[in-house]
C-alpha positions as CSV (number, residue, x, y, z in Angstrom):
1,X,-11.1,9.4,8.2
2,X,-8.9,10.8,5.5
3,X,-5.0,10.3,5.4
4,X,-3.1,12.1,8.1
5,X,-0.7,14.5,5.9
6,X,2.8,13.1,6.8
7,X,1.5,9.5,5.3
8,X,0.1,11.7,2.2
9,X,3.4,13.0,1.9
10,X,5.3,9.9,2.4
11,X,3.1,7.9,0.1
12,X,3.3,10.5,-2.8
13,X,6.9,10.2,-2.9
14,X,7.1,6.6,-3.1
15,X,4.0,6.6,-5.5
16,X,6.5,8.9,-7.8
17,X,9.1,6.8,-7.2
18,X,7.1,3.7,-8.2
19,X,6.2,5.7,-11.5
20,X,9.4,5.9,-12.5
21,X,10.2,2.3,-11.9
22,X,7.3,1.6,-14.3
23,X,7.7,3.9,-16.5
24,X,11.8,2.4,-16.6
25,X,10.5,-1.1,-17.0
26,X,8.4,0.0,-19.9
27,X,11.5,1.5,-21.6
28,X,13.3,-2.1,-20.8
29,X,11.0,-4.0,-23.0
30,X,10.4,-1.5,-25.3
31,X,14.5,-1.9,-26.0
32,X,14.4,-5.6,-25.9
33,X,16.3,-5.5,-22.6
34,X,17.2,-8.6,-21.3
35,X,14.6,-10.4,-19.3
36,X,15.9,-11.1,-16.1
37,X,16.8,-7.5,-15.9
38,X,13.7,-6.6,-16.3
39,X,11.9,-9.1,-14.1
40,X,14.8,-7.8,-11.1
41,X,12.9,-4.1,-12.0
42,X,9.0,-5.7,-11.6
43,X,10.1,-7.3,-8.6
44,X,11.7,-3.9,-7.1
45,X,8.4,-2.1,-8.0
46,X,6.3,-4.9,-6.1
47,X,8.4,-4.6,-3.5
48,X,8.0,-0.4,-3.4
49,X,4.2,-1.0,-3.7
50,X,4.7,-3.4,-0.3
51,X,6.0,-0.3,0.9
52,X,3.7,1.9,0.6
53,X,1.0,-0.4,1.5
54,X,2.6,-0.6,5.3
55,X,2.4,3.1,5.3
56,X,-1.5,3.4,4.2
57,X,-2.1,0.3,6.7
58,X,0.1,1.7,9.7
59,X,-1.9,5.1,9.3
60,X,-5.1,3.4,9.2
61,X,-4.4,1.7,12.0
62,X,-3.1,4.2,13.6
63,X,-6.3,6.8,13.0
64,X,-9.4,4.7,12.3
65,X,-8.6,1.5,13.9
66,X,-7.7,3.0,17.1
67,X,-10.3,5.4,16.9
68,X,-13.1,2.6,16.3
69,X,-11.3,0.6,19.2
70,X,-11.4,3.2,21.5
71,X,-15.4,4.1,20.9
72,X,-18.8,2.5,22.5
73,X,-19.4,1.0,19.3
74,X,-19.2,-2.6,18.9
75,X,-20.1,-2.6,15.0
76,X,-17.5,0.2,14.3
77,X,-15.1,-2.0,16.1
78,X,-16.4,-5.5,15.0
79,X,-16.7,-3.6,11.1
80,X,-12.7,-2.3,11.3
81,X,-11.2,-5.8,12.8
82,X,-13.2,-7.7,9.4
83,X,-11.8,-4.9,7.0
84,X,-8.2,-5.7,8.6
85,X,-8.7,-9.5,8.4
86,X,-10.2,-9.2,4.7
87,X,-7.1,-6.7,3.4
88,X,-4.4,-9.1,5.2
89,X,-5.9,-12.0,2.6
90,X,-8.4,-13.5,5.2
91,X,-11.9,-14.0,4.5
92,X,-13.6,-11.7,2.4
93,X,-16.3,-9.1,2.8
């Protein structure tokens, strides 16, 4: 099931956003900045990209999750709850 189009929207903004962090932090080094400066920066982008995970996750959850959860199948639901637990650092796939 494909992105609804308010989290497309939503996560192309903060995916710009995060661009420009990255593309500042690359300027930073390139000029010798100093380097806590620029380790406050990579910390700001991975917290941006933490972000915009919850937004693809809450939209998943919201669309194919539910919609798995909500059907006869026990494979669709069993298969959405492992891709859930794999993602959120649990066992893998």
């Amino acid at each position: 099931m494909p992105v609804r189009d308010d989290t497309k929207s939503a996560a192309m903004k903060r995916l710009a956003r995060i661009e420009g962090q990255v593309r500042g932090v690359a300027r930073m080094i390139d000029e010798d900045r100093y380097c806590i400066d620029v380790v406050r920066q990579v910390q700001a982008i991975k917290a941006a990209l933490g972000g915009l995970e919850t937004v693809i996750l809450d939209d998943h959850l919201d669309t194919c999750v539910e919609d798995a959860l909500a059907g006869k199948s026990l494979a669709a639901r069993r298969e959405k709850v492992e891709e859930l637990v794999a993602v959120m650092g649990g066992r893998k796939r």
